[in-house]
N, CA, C and O atoms as a GROMACS GRO file, in nm:
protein
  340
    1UNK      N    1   0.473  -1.219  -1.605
    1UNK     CA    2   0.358  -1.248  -1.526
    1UNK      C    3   0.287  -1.116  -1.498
    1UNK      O    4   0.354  -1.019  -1.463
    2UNK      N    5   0.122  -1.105  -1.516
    2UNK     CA    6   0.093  -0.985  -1.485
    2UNK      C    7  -0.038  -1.059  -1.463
    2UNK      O    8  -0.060  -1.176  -1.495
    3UNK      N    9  -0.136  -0.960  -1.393
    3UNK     CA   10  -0.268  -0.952  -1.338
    3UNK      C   11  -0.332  -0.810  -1.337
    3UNK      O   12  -0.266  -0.722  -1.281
    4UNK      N   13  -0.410  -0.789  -1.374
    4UNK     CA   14  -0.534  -0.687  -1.365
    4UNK      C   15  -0.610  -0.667  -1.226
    4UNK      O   16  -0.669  -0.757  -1.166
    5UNK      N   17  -0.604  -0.590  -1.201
    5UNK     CA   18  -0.689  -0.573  -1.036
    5UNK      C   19  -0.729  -0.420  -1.074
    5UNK      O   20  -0.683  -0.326  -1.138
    6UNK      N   21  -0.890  -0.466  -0.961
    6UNK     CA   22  -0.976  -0.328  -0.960
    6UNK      C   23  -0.949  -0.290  -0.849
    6UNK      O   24  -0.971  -0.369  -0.757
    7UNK      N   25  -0.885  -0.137  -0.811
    7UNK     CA   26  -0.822  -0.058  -0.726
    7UNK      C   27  -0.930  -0.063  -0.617
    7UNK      O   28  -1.014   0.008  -0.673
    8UNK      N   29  -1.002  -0.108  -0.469
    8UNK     CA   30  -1.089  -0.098  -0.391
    8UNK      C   31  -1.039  -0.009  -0.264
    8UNK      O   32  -1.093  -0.018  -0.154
    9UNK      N   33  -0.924   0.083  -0.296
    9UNK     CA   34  -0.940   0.217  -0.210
    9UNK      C   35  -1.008   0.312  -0.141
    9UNK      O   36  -1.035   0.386  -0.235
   10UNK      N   37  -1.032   0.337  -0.094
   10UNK     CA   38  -1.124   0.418  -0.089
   10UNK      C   39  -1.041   0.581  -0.116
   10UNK      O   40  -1.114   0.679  -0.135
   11UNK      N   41  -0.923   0.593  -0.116
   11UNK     CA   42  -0.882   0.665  -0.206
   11UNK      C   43  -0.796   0.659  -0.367
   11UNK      O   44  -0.728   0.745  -0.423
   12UNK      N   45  -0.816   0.583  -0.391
   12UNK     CA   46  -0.776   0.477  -0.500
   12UNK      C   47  -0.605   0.505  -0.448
   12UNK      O   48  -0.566   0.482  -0.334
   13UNK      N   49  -0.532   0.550  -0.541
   13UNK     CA   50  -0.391   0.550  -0.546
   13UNK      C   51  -0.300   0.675  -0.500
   13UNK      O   52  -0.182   0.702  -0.519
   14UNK      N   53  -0.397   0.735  -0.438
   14UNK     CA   54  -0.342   0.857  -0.379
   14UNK      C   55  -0.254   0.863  -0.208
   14UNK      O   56  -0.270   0.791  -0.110
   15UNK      N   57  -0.157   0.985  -0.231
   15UNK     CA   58  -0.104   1.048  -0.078
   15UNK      C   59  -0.061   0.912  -0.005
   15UNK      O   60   0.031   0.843  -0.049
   16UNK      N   61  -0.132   0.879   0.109
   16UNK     CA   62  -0.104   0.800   0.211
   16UNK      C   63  -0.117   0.648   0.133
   16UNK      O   64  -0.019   0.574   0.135
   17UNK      N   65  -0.236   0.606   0.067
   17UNK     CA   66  -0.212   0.474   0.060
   17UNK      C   67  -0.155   0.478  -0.108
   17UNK      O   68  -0.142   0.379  -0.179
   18UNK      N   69  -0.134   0.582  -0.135
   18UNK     CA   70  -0.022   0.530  -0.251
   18UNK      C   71   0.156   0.493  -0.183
   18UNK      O   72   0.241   0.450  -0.261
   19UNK      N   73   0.183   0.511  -0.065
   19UNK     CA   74   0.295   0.541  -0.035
   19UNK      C   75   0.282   0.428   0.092
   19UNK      O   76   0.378   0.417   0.168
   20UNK      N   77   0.184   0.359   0.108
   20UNK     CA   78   0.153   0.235   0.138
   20UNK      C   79   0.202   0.142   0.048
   20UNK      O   80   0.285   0.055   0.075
   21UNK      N   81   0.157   0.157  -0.043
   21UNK     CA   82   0.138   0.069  -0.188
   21UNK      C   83   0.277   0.048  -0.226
   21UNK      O   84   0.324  -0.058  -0.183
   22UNK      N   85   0.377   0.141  -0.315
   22UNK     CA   86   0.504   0.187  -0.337
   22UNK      C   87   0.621   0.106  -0.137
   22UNK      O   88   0.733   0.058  -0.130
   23UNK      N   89   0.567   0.120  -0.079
   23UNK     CA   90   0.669   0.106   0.051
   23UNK      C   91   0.660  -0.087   0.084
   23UNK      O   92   0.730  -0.163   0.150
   24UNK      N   93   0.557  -0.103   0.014
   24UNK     CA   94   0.524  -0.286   0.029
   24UNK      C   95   0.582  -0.277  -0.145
   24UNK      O   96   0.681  -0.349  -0.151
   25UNK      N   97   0.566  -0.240  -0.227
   25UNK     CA   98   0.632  -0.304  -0.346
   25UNK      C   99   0.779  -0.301  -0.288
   25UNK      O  100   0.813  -0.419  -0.295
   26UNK      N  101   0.859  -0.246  -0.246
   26UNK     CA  102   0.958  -0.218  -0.248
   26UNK      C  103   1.065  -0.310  -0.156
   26UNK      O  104   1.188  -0.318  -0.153
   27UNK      N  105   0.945  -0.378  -0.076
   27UNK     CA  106   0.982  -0.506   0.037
   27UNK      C  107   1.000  -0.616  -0.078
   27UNK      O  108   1.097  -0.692  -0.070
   28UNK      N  109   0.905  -0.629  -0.191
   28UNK     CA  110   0.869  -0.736  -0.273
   28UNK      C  111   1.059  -0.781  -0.305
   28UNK      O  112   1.156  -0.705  -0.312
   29UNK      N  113   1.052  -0.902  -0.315
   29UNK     CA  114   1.211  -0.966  -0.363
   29UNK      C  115   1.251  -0.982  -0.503
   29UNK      O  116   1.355  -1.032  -0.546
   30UNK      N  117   1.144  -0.926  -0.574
   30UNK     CA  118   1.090  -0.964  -0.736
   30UNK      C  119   1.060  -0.774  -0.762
   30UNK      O  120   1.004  -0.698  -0.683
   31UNK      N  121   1.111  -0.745  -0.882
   31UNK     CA  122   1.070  -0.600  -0.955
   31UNK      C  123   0.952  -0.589  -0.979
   31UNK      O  124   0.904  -0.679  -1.048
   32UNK      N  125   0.866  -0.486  -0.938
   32UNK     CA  126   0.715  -0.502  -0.975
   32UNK      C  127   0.700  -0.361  -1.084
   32UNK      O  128   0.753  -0.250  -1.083
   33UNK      N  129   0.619  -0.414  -1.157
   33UNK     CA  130   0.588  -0.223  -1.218
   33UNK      C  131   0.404  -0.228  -1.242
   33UNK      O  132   0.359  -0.331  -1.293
   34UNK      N  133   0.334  -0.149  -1.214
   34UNK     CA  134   0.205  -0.083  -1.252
   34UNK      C  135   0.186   0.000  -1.351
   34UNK      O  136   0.267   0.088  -1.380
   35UNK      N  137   0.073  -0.019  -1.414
   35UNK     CA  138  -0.008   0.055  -1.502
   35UNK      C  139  -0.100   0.039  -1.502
   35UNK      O  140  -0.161  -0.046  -1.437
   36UNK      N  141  -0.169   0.168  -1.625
   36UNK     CA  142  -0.320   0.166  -1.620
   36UNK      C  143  -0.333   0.084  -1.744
   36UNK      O  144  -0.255   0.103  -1.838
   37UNK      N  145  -0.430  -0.008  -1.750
   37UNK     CA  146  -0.505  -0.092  -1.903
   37UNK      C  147  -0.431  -0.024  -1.998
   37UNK      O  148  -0.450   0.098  -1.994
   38UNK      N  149  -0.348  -0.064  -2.086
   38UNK     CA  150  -0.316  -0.003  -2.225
   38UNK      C  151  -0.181   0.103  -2.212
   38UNK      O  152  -0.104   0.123  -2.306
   39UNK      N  153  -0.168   0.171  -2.068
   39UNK     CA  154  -0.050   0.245  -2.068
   39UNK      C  155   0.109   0.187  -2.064
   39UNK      O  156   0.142   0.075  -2.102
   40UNK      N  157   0.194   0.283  -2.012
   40UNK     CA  158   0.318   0.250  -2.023
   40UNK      C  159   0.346   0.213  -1.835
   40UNK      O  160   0.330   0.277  -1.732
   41UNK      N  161   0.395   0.073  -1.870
   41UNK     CA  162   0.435   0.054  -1.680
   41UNK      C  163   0.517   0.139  -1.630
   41UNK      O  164   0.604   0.184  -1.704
   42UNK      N  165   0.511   0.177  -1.513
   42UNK     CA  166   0.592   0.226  -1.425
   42UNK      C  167   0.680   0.147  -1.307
   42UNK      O  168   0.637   0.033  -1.290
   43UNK      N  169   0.789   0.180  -1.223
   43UNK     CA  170   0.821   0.128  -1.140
   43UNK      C  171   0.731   0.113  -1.028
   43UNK      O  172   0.714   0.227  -0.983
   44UNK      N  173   0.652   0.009  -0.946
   44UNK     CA  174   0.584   0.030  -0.866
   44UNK      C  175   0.649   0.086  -0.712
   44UNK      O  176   0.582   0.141  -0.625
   45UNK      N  177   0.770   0.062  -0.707
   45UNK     CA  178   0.835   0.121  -0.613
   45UNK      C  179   0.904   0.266  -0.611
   45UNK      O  180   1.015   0.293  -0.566
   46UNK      N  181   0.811   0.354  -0.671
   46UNK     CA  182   0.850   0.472  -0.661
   46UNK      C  183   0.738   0.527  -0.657
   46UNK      O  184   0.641   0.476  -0.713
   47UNK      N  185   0.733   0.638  -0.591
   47UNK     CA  186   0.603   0.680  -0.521
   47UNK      C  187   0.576   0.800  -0.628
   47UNK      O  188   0.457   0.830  -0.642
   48UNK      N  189   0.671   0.873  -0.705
   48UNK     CA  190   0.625   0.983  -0.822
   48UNK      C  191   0.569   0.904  -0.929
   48UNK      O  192   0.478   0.957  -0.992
   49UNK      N  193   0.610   0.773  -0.966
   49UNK     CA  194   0.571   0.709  -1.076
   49UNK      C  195   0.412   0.640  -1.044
   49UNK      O  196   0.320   0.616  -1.121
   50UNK      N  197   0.420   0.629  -0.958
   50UNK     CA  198   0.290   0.582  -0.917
   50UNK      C  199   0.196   0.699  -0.907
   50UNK      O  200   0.082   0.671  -0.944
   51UNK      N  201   0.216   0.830  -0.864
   51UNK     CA  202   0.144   0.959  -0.791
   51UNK      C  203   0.134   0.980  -0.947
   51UNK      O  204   0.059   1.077  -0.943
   52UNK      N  205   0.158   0.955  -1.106
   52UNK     CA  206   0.111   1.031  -1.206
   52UNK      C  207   0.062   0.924  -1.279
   52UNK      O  208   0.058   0.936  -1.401
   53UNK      N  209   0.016   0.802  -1.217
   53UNK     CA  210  -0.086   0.750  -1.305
   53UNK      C  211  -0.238   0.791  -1.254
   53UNK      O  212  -0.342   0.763  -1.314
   54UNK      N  213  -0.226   0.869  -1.120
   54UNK     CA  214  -0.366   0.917  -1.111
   54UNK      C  215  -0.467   0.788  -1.107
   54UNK      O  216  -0.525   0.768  -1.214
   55UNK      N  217  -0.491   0.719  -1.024
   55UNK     CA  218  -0.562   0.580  -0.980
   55UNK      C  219  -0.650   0.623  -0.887
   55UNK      O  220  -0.617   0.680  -0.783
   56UNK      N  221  -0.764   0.596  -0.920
   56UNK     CA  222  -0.910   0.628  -0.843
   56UNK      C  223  -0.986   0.531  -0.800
   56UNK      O  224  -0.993   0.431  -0.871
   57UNK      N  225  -1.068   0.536  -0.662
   57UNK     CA  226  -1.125   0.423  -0.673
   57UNK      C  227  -1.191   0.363  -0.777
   57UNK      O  228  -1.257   0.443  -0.844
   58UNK      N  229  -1.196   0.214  -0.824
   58UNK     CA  230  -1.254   0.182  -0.918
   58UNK      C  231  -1.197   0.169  -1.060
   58UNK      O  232  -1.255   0.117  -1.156
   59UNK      N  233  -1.096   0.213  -1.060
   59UNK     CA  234  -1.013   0.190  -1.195
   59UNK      C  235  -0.935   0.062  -1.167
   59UNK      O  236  -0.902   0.020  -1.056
   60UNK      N  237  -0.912   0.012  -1.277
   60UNK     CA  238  -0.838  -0.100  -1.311
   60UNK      C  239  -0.661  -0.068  -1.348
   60UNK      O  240  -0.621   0.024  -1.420
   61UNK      N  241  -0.586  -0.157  -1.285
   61UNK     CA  242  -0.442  -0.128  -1.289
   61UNK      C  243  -0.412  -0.292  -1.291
   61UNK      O  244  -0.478  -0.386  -1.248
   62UNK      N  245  -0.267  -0.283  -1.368
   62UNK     CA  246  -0.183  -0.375  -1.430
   62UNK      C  247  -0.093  -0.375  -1.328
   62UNK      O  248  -0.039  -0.272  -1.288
   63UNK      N  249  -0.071  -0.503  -1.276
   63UNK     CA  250   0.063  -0.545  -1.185
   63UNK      C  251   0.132  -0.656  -1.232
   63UNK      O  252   0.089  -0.771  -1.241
   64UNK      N  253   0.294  -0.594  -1.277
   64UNK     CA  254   0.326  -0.732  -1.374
   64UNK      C  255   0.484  -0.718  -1.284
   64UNK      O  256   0.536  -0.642  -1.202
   65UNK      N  257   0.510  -0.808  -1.340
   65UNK     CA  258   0.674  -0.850  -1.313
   65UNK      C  259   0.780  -0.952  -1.442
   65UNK      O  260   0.743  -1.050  -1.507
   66UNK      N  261   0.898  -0.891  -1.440
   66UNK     CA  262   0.948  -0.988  -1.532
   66UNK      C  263   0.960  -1.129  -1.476
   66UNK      O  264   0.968  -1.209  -1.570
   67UNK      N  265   0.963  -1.187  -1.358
   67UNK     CA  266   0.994  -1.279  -1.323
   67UNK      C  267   0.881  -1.387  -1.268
   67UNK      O  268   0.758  -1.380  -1.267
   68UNK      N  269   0.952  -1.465  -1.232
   68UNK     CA  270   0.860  -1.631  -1.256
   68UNK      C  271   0.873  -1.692  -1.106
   68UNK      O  272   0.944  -1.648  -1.015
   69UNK      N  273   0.797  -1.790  -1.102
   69UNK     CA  274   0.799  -1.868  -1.014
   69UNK      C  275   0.754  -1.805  -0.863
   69UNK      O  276   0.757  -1.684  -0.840
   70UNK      N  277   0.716  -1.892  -0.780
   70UNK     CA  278   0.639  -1.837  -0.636
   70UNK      C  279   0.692  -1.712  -0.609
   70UNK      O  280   0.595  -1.640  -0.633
   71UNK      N  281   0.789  -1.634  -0.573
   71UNK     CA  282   0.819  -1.534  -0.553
   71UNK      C  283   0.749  -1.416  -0.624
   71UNK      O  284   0.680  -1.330  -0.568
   72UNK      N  285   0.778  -1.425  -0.771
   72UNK     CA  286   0.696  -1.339  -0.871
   72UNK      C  287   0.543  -1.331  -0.780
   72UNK      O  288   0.496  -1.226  -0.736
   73UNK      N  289   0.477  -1.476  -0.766
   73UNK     CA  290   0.349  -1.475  -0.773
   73UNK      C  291   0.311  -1.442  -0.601
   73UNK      O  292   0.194  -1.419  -0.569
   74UNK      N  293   0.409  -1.444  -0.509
   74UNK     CA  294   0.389  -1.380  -0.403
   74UNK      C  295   0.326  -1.273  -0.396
   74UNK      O  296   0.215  -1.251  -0.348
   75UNK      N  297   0.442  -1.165  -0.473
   75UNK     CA  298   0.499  -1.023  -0.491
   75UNK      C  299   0.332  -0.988  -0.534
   75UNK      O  300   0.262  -0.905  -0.476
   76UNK      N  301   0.299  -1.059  -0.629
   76UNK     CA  302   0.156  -0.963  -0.699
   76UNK      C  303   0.047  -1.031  -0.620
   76UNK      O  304  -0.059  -1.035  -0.683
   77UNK      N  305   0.041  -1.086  -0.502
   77UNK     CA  306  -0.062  -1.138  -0.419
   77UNK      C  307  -0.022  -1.065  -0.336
   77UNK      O  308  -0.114  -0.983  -0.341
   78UNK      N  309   0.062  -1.017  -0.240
   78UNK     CA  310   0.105  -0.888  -0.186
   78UNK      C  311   0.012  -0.806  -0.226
   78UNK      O  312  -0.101  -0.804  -0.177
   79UNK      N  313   0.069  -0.700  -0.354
   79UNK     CA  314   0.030  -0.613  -0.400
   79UNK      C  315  -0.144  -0.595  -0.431
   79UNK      O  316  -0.196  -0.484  -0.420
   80UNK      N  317  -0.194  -0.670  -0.455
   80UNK     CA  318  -0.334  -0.697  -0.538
   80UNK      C  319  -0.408  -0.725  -0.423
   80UNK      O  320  -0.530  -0.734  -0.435
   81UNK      N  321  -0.353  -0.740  -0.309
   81UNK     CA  322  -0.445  -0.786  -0.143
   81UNK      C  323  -0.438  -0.610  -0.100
   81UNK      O  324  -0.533  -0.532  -0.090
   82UNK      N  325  -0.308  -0.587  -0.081
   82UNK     CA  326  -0.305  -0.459  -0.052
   82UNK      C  327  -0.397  -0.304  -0.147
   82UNK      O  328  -0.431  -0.195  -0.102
   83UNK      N  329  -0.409  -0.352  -0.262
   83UNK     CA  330  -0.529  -0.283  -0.353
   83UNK      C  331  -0.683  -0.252  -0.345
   83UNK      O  332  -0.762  -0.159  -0.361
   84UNK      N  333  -0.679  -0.391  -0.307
   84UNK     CA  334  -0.835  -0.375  -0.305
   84UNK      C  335  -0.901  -0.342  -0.150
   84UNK      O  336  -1.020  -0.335  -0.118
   85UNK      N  337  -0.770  -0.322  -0.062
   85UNK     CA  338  -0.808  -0.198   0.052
   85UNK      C  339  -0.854  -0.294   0.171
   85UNK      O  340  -0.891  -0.245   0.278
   0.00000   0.00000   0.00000
């Protein structure tokens, strides 16, 4: 399961609300990982893996999970509410 969301930060993925971001994935009950369009996912619950995709306001990022069912689709309604700031 994955979704595309446009980052509405006002600091996109940086310092404080990257470590926002990373501290709510990490509540999630389901594995989450992020990327940028076309890159290699990262763990979303780690705050270095997240701090070197370099996410700006306005860029587009990948939030996927291996897993299924409401939980999965919680986890990236979580995440994707918490994005767009």
């Amino acid at each position: 399961m994955e979704r595309v969301v446009v980052v509405g930060l006002p600091e996109g993925l940086h310092a404080r609300p990257a470590a926002l971001f990373v501290q709510e994935a990490g509540r999630q009950p389901v594995p989450v990982r992020v990327a940028r369009p076309g890159g290699a996912p990262v763990n979303a619950a780690s705050i270095l893996a997240v701090l070197t995709l370099d996410v700006s306001p306005g860029d587009e990022v990948v939030l996927s999970t291996t897993a299924d069912g409401p939980q999965a689709q919680g986890a990236l309604d979580q995440l994707e509410h918490l994005l767009h700031g």
